[in-house]
Residue, then its C-alpha position, 0 to 999 in steps of 0.5 A: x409363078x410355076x411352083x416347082x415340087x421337089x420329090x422327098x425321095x432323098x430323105x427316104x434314101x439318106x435314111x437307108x444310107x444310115x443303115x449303109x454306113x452303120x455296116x461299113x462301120x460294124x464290118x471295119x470294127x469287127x474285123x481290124x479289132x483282131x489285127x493286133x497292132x498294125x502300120x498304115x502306109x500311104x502312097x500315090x496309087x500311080x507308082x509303078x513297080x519301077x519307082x523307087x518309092x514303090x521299091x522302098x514302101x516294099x522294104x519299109x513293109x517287109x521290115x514292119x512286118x518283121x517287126x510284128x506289125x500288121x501292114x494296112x494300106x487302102x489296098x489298091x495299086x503303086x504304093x499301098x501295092x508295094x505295102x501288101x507286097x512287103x508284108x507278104x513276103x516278110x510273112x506278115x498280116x497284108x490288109x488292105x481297106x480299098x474304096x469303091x470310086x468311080x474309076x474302079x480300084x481293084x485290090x492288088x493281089x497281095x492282100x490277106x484281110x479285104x474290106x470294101x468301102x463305099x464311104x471314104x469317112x468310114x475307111x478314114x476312121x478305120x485307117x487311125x483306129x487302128x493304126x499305131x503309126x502312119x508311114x506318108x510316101x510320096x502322093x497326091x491328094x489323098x496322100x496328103x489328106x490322110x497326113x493332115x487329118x492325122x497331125x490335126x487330130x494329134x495336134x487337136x487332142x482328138x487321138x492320141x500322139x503316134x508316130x507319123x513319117x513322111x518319107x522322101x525328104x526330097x519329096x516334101x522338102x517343099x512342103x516343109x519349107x511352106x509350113x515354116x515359112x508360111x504357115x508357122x511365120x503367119x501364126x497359123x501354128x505352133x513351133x511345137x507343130x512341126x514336131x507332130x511328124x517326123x522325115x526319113x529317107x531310110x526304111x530301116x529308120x522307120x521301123x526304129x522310130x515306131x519301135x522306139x516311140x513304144x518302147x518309151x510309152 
């Protein structure tokens, strides 16, 4: 039998990545400590200017922005575009936390605070941190995890309850539907989890639902 060797270079490499990680943490943490409050908007990244969506995460953001919230997004194009440009033009704060990945995301052109990162993990703890609310628009994959994360970590007691709106009940109607009637009917959660996250199809009801819950805390 031909033994084979395998190199120990990885552990070598995995040790330096720590170095990596450490600074993607030491940037984010110093840099958003200075936002104030702030709003995160999730959204597909394939929205053009021409979806209504985009047009209606620009309104939310305008709006947020008048409200004082700085506006933070994953800095790329489609919505978390319509986000920056939003808070651009209410004169807000316009973060964007965007991911280096192979398909290479170019930051839009209305952010005013930049962070790159390279681990998806890093910039996911930045997003909760230092967010007092998530606003969910319509999106795939990474739109949906962030939703998730944040409601498995309200419901787990890991962060504490801040609002979190899908927007577009059209959009996750379907979704909703499955988690009553599948999820919740299979015991898989609590009646008391469906209240984690609230729907709208207004922008201005947004800003409401995320002045209100402060209001009262």
């Amino acid at each position: 039998m031909k033994e084979i060797k395998i190199k120990d270079d990885f552990t070598h490499e995995d040790t330096w990545r720590m170095f990596r990680i450490m600074a993607e943490f030491v940037d984010g943490f110093e840099v958003l400590s200075q936002v104030g409050k702030a709003v995160s908007i999730f959204g597909s990244s394939r929205s053009k200017g021409s979806n209504k969506y985009y047009k209606l995460a620009e309104e939310i953001a305008y709006l947020l922005a008048k409200e004082g919230f700085a506006v933070i997004t994953g800095g790329g194009p489609g919505i978390m575009e319509a986000g920056n440009k939003g808070a651009k033009r209410a004169k807000g704060l316009s973060i964007g936390l965007n991911i280096q990945i192979p398909m290479e995301q170019k930051a839009n052109k209305y952010i005013d605070t930049l962070l790159d990162f390279h681990y998806f993990f890093v910039r996911k703890v930045m997003f909760v941190k230092y967010a007092k609310a998530f606003v969910i628009m319509p999106g795939g994959y990474g739109t949906l995890d962030e939703f998730y994360e944040a409601i498995n970590l309200i419901q787990t007691g890991r962060i504490p309850r801040f609002p979190v709106i899908l927007f577009g009940s059209e959009y996750w109607k379907g979704m909703i539907k499955w988690l009553k009637e599948k999820v919740l009917a299979d015991g898989n959660i609590s009646p008391e989890d469906l209240n984690l996250f609230k729907v709208t199809d207004n922008p201005r009801e947004v800003a409401a639902i995320i002045k209100k819950f402060y209001e009262k805390t």
